[in-house]
C-alpha positions in Angstrom: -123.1 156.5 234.2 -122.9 154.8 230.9 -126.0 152.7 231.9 -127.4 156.1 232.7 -126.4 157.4 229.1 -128.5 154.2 227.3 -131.6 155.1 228.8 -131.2 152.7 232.0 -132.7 154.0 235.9 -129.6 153.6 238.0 -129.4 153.9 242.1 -126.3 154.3 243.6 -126.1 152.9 247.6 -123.1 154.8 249.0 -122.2 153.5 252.7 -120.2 156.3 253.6 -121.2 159.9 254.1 -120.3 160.7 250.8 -118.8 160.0 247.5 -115.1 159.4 246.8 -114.0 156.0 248.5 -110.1 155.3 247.3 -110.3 156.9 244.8 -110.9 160.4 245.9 -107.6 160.1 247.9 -105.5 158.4 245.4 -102.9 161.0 243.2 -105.4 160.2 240.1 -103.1 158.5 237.6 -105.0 156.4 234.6 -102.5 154.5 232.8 -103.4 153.2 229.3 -102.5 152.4 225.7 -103.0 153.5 222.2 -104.2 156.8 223.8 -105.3 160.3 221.5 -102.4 162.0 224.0 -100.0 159.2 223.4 -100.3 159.8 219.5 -100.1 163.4 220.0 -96.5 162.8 222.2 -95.1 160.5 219.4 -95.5 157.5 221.4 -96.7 154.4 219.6 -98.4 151.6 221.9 -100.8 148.7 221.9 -102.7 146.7 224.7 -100.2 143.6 223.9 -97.1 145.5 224.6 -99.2 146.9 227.8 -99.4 143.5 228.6 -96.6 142.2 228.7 -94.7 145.1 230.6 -97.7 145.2 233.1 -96.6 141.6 234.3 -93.2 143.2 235.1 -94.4 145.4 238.3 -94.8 142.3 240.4 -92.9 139.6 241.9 -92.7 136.6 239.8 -95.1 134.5 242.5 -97.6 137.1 242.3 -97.6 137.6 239.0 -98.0 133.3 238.5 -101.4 134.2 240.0 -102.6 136.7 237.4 -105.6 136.4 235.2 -103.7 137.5 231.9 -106.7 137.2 229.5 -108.5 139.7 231.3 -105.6 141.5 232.1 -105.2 142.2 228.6 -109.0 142.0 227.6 -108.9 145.3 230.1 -106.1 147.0 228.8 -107.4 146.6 225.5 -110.7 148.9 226.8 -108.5 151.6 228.6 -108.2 154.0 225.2 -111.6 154.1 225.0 -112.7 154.6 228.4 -109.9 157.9 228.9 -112.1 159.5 225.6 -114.9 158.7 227.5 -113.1 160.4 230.3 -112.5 163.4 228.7 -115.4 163.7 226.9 -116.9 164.5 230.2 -114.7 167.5 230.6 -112.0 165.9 232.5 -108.7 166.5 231.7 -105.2 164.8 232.0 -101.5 165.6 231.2 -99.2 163.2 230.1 -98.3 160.6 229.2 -95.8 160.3 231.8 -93.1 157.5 231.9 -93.2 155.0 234.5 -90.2 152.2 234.2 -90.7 149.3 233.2 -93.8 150.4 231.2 -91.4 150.7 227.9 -92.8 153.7 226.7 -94.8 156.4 228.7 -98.3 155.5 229.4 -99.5 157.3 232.8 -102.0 159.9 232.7 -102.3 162.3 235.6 -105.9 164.1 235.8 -106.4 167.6 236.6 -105.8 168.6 239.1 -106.1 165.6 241.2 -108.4 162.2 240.9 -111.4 164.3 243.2 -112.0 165.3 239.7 -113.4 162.2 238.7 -115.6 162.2 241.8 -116.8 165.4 241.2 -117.3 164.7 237.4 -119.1 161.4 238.2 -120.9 162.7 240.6 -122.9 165.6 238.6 -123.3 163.7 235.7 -125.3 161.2 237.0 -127.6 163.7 239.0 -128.0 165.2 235.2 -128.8 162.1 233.5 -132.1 161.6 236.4 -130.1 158.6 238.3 -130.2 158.5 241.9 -127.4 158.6 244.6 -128.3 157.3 248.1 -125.1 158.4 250.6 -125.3 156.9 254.2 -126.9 153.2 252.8 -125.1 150.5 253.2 -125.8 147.2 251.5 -126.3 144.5 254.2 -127.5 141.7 252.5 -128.2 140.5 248.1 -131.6 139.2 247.6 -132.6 136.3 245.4 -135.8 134.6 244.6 -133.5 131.2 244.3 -132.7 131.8 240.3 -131.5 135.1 240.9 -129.7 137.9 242.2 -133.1 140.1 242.3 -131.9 143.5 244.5 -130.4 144.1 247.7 -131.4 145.2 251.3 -129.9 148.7 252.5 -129.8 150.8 255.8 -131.9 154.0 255.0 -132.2 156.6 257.4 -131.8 153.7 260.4 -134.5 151.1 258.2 -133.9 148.1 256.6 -135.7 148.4 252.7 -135.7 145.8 249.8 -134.5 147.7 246.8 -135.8 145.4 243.7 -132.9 145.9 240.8 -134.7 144.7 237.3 -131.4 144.6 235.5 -128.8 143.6 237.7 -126.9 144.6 240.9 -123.4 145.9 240.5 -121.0 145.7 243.1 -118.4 148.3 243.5 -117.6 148.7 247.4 -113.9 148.5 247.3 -111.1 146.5 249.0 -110.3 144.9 252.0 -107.5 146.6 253.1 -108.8 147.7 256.4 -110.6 144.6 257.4 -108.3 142.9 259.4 -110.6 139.8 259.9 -110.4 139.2 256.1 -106.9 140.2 256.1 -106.3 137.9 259.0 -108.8 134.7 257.0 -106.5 134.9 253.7 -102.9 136.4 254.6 -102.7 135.2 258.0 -103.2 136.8 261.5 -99.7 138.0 261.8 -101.5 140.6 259.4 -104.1 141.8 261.2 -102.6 144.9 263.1 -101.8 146.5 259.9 -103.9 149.1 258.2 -104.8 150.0 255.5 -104.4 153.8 253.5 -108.3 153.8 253.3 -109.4 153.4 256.5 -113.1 152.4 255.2 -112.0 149.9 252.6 -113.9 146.8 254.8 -114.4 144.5 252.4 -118.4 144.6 252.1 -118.3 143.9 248.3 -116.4 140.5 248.6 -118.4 139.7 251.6 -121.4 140.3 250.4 -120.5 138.3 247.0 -119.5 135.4 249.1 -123.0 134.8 251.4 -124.3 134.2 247.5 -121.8 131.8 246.7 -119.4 133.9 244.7 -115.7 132.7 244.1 -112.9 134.8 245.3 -109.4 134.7 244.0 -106.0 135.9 245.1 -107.6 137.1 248.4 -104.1 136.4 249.6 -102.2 139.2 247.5 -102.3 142.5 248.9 -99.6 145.7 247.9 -97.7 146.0 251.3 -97.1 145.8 253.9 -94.8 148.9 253.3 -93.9 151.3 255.4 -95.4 155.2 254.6 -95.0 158.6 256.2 -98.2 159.8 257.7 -100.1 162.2 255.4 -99.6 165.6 256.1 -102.2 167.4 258.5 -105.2 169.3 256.3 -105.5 169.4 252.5 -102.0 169.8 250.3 -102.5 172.9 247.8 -104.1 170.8 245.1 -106.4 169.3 247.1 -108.2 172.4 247.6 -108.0 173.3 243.7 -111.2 172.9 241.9 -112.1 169.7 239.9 -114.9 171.0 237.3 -115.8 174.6 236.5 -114.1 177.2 234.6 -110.9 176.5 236.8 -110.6 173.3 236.0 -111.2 173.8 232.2 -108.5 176.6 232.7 -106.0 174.6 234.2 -106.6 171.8 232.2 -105.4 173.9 229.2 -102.6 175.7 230.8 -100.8 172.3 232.2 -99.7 170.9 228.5 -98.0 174.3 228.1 -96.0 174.3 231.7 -92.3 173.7 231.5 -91.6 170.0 232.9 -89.8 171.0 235.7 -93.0 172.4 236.8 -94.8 169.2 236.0 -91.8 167.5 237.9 -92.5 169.7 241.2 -96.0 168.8 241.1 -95.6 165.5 241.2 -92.7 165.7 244.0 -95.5 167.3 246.4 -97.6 164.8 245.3 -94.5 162.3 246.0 -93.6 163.4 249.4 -97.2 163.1 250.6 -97.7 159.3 249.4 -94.5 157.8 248.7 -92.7 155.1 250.9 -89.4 155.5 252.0 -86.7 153.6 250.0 -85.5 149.9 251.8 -82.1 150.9 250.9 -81.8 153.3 253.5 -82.0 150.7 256.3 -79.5 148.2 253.8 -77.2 151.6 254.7 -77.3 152.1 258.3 -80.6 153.9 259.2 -82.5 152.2 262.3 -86.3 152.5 263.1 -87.0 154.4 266.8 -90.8 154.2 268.4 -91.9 156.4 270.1 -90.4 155.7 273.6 -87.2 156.3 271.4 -86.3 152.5 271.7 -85.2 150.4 268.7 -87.4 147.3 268.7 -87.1 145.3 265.1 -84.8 144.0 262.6 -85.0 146.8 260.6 -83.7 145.0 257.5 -86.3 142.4 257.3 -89.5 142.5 255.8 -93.0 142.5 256.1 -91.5 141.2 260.1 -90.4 144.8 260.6 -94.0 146.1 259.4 -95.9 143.8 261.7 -93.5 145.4 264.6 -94.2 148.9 263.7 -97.9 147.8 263.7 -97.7 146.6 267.2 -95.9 150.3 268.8 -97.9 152.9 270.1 -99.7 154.8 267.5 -98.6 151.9 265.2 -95.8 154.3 264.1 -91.9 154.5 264.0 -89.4 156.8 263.2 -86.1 156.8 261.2 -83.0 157.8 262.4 -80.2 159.2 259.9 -76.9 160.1 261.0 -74.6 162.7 259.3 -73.4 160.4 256.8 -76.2 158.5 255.8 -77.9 162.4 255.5 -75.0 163.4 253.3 -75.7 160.1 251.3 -79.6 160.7 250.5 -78.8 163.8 249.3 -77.5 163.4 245.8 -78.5 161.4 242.7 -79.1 157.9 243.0 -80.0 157.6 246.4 -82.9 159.4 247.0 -85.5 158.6 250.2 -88.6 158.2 248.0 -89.4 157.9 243.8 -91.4 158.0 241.5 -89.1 156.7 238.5 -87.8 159.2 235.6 -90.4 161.5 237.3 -89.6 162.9 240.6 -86.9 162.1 243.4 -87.1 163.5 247.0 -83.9 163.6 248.7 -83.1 164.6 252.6 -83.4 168.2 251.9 -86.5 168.0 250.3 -88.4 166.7 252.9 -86.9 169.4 255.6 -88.4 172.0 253.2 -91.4 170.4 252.0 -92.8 167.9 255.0 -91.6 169.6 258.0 -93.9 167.3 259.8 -92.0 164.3 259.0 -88.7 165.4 259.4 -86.3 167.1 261.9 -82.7 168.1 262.1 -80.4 168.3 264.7 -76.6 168.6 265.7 -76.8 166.0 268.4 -79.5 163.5 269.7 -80.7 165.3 272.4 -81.7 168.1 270.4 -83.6 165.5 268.2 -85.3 163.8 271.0 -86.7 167.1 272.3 -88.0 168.3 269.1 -90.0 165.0 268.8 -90.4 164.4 272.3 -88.2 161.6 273.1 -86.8 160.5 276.1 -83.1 161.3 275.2 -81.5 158.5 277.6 -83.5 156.2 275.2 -82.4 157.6 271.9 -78.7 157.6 272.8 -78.7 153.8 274.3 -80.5 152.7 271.4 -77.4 154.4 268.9 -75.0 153.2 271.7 -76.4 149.7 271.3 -76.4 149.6 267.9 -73.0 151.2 267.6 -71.7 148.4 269.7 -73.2 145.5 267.3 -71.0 147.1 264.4 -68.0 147.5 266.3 -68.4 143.6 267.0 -68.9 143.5 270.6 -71.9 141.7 269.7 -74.7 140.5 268.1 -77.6 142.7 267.4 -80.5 142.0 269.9 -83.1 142.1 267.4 -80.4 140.0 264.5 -79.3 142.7 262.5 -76.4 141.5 260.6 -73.8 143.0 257.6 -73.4 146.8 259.3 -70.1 148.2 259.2 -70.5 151.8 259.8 -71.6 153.2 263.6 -74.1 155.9 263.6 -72.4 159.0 264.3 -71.8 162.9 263.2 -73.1 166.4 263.8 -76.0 166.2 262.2 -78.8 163.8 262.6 -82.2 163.9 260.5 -85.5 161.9 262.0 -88.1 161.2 259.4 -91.6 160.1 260.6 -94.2 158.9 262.0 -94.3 156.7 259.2 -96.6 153.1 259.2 -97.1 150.2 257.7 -99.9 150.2 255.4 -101.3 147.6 252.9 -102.2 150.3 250.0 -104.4 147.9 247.9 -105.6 144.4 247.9 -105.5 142.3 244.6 -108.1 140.0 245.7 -111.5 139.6 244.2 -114.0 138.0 242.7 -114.3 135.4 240.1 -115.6 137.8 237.1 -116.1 136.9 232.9 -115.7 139.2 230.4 -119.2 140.2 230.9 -118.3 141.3 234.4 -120.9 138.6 236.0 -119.9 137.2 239.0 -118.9 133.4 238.7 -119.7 130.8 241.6 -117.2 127.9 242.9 -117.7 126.3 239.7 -117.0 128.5 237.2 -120.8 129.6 236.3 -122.4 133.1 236.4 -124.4 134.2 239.2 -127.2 135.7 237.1 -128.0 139.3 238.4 -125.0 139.7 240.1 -122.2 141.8 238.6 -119.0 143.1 239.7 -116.4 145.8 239.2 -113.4 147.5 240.6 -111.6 145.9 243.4 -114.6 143.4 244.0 -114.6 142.2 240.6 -110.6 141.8 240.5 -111.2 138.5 238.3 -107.5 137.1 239.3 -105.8 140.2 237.9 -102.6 141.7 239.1 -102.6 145.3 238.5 -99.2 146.3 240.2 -97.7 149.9 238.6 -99.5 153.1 239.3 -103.0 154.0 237.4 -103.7 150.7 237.0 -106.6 150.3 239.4 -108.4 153.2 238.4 -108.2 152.5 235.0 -109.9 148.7 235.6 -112.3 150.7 238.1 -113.5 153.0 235.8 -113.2 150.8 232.7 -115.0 148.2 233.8 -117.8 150.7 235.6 -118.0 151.3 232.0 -118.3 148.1 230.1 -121.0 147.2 232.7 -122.7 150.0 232.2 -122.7 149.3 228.6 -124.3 145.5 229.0 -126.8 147.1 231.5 -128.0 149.8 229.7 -129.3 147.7 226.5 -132.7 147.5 226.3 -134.7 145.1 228.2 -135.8 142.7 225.9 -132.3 142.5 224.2 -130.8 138.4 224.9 -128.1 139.2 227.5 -128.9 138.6 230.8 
């Protein structure tokens, strides 16, 4: 679009059906710094503050891999690009706080990121650029100097598309290509999914066949373990993104009480979320469907690779009456998102009914889910029996002291393992040119989003949309210059 806006002819080569990718199912959340609604909230920020606290999300082996120039070279664009934004019509509420982010620097589009889809998509049909849906890009072209255009799939025909400016790649992750998952990670890996069941990895691929360099193809976010989305679209999916409605509701949210804000989010909560690792610390096991324990419920990503390998690649956790009564109170809550929103037993009986059951005994569990009962009970029998000493846990649980027990028993699930986003990418400049083994631009060749990760680590929420969209932007910018201008 910004190319578009400096007079450039842009084509965009969709594979899939149409528009949207990751980030038409993600909540929508842009976080950013020295922001026009930060200043209006009080809140005083810069990119090197941002910085720092955005290298606090990850582990400290992941973050030893981060490309912190660019890191902060990005967050020092992401004011600009949410005026962009919103110059466009979109609208956000916010900021919201997200720990350990020292002051509050999320902000959540209205009324979810389908906006930005929606908004992307009609402005650049009214700027005259093209959008090709059903194309994907099998191959780069290059006359030996050059990244010169690319061949797509067309209506079931191969076609050389010639590209006078540059090619921009901007195809996603790899989270659901589990022979890329398997190459980098390790195959252990390779029966988990991913949240975007089209995120294959063409971008990176495609970047490599040209010589491309690809960093931290390793680092992934997950394996963690996610209840199933619910079945259909939640309310806000079905609001509108642009249009009177939109403009109506982007006015109205800045004036809603925050417990309103709060209960938003919770829906939004309950329907992404992971469950919290605590609970299995406490006592809860993990039942397949058969209603058979089968992993070490304790240890991680092992018990992910096992839930990967049941039928349906799905499990389901068992609470008894005192673990219930537990994660039913502040602090211990089954899902978060921090200083915003908790979810706690009872809220997902009322609010994800097709993730969670309650019974007074185990047989009335098992037939609400459709267990085989004898199952169910020997695997709480079995497990009772490790606590009580008898002995060890066949799958080498160890540190339980409480049996599983009570009148009331809860069952939360399906839930899977999923990797939500891959941190792997392509070696990028400032520029956003792609950079070969050695450190020197592939002329042509550009790259953006999750292909152009550059070595970043963008852990927290709204962090990957913001470098998607901000560095869509910055390409657009170089692009768009005029054709005799110096840059290449």
């Amino acid at each position: 679009m910004r190319a578009l806006e400096q007079g450039a002819s842009v084509l965009v080569l969709e594979k899939q059906p149409q528009l949207g990718g990751t980030t038409g199912m993600a909540i929508g959340s842009f976080t950013a710094n020295g922001t026009s609604l930060q200043r209006d909230a009080g809140v005083i920020d810069n990119a090197d503050d941002h910085e720092t606290d955005a290298g606090q999300f990850a582990a400290a082996e992941v973050e030893a891999q981060n490309n912190s120039e660019l890191r902060r070279f990005f967050l020092g664009e992401t004011a600009e690009t949410l005026e962009w934004l919103r110059g466009m019509g979109l609208y956000f509420h916010g900021p919201n706080p997200e720990p350990p982010n020292r002051v509050p620097r999320m902000h959540n589009i209205v009324p979810n990121a389908k906006a930005y889809i929606a908004a992307f998509q009609a402005r650049i049909i009214r700027l005259k650029g093209t959008i090709v849906c059903s194309a994907p890009v099998v191959e780069l072209v290059s006359d030996g100097t050059r990244i010169t255009g690319v061949v797509a799939e067309i209506e079931g025909t191969q076609k050389t598309i010639t590209a006078k400016r540059g090619v921009v790649l901007a195809a996603g992750d790899y989270s659901s290509a589990p022979e890329m998952i398997g190459r980098f990670k390790g195959d252990r890996f390779k029966t988990i999914e991913g949240v975007n069941p089209k995120a294959c990895g063409d971008g990176h691929l495609l970047a490599e066949q040209v010589g491309a360099q690809l960093l931290n193809m390793e680092i992934t976010y997950g394996p963690e373990l996610r209840f199933v989305p619910p079945p259909g679209d939640p309310f806000e999916q079905l609001l509108p993104t642009s249009g009177l409605f939109a403009k109506l509701l982007g006015k109205l949210v800045p004036l809603l009480p925050q417990a309103v804000i709060n209960w938003r989010i919770k829906r939004l909560l309950l329907t992404w979320q992971h469950p919290e690792n605590s609970l299995f610390d406490d006592g809860a096991i993990l039942i397949n469907a058969d209603g058979c324990r089968f992993c070490n419920e304790t240890d991680s990503p092992a018990r992910e690779i096992a839930i990967s390998e049941q039928s349906g690649k799905a499990a389901f956790i068992l609470l008894d009456e005192r673990i219930a009564a537990h994660y039913s109170q502040w602090p211990y809550f089954i899902s978060t998102a921090p200083k915003i929103a908790y979810a706690y037993v009872d809220d997902y009986l009322r609010l994800r009914p097709d993730v969670s059951v309650a019974a007074d005994s185990l047989e009335a569990i098992a037939e609400q889910r459709g267990f085989n009962a004898s199952n169910l009970k020997a695997a709480v029998q079995q497990f009772n029996h490790y606590v009580s000493g008898e002995h060890v846990d066949s799958f080498g649980r160890t540190g339980d002291a409480c049996p599983l027990t009570g009148k009331r028993w809860v069952l939360l699930g399906p839930a899977k393992a999923y990797f939500t986003t891959t941190e792997g990418g392509v070696a990028i400049n400032a520029g956003l040119q792609t950079l070969n083994e050695s450190g020197q631009p592939i002329p042509g060749l550009y790259a953006i989003g999750s292909n152009g990760m550059g070595g970043q680590v963008l852990w927290g929420h709204g962090l990957h949309i913001a470098w998607a969209i901000t560095s869509g932007r910055l390409v657009g910018e170089k692009l768009g210059k005029k054709l005799n201008s110096s840059e290449q």
